[in-house]
C-alpha positions as CSV (number, residue, x, y, z in Angstrom):
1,X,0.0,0.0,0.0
2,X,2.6,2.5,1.0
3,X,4.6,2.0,-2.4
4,X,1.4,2.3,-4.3
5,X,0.8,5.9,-2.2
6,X,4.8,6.7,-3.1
7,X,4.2,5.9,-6.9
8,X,1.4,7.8,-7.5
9,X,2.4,10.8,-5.3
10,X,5.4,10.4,-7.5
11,X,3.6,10.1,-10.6
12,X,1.7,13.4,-10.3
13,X,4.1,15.2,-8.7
14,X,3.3,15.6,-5.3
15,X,5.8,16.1,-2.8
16,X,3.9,16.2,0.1
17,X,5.2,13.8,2.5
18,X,2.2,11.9,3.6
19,X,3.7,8.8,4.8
20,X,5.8,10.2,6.8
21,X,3.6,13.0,8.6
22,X,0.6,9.9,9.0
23,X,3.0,7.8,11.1
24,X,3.3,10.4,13.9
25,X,-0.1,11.8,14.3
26,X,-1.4,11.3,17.9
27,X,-5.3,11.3,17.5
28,X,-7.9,10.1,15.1
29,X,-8.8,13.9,14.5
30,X,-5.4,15.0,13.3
31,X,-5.3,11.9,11.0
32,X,-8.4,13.0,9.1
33,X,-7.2,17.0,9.4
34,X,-3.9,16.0,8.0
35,X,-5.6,13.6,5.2
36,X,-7.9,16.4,4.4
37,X,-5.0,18.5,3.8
38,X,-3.4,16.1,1.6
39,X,-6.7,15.4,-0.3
40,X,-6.9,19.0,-1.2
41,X,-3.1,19.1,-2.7
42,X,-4.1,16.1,-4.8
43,X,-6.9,18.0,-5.8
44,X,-5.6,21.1,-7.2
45,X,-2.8,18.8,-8.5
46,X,-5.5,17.3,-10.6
47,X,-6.9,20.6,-11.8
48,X,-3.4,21.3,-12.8
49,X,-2.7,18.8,-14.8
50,X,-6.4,18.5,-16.4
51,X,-6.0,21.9,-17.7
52,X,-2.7,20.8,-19.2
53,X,-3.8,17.3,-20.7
54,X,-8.0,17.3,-21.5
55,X,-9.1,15.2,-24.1
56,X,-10.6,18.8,-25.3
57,X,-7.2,20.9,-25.3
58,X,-5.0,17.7,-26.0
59,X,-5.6,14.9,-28.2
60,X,-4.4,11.7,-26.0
61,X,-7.3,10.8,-24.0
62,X,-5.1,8.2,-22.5
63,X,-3.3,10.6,-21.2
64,X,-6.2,12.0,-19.0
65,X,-7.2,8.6,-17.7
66,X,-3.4,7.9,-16.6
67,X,-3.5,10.8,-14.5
68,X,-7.6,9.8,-12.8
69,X,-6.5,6.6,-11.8
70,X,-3.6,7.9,-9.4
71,X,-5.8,10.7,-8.3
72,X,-8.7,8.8,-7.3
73,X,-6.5,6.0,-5.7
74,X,-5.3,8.4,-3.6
75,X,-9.0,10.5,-2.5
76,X,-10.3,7.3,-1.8
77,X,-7.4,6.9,1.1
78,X,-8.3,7.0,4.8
79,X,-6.5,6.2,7.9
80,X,-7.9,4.5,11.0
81,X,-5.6,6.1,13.7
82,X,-4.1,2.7,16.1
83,X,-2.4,4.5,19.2
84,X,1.0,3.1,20.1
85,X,1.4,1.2,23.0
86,X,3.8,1.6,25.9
87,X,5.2,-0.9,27.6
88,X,6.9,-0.4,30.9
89,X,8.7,-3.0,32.1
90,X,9.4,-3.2,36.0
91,X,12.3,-4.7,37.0
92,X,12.8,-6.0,40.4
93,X,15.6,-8.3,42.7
94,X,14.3,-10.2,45.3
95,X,16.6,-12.6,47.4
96,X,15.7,-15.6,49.8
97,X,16.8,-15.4,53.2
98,X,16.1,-17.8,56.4
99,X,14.1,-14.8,57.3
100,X,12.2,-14.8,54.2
101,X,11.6,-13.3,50.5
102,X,12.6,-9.4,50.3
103,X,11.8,-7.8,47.2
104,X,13.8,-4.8,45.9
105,X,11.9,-2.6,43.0
């Protein structure tokens, strides 16, 4: 999935680093805030290039589909925020005497 994200990013030349800013968001609300963000570069991105390569000012219509399919790929993303989880390890001694089990922390 990510190279898939990378390839089309790549292929419509966005250079917003999506992958990178989704891995260290800390709630589900700045996941969608920052995927909304992202959704409106790809957007104008699109607008860009469909201005450049319509079917009506250009005459490859393959052209135009090329760039749709990487553009809707990527609107069609979301991301289901999974907090991180934190171990914390105790560690203790204990020792056996005759008078019985102490325990250090």
């Amino acid at each position: 999935m990510i190279t898939k994200i990378k390839q089309a990013t790549k292929f419509l030349g966005i250079t917003y680093p999506i992958i990178s800013i989704v891995k260290h968001v800390q709630s589900q609300a700045e996941a969608n805030e920052t995927l909304k963000y992202f959704k409106d570069i790809v957007k104008k991105q699109r607008k860009i290039l469909a201005m450049k390569y319509h079917p009506d000012v250009c005459d490859d219509k393959e052209k135009m589909k090329m760039i749709n399919a990487p553009c809707d790929f990527l609107l069609l993303l979301n991301f289901n925020y999974q907090p991180q989880v934190v171990r914390q390890y105790v560690y203790y001694y204990s020792e056996t005497t005759h008078y019985g089990t102490t325990a250090y922390f």
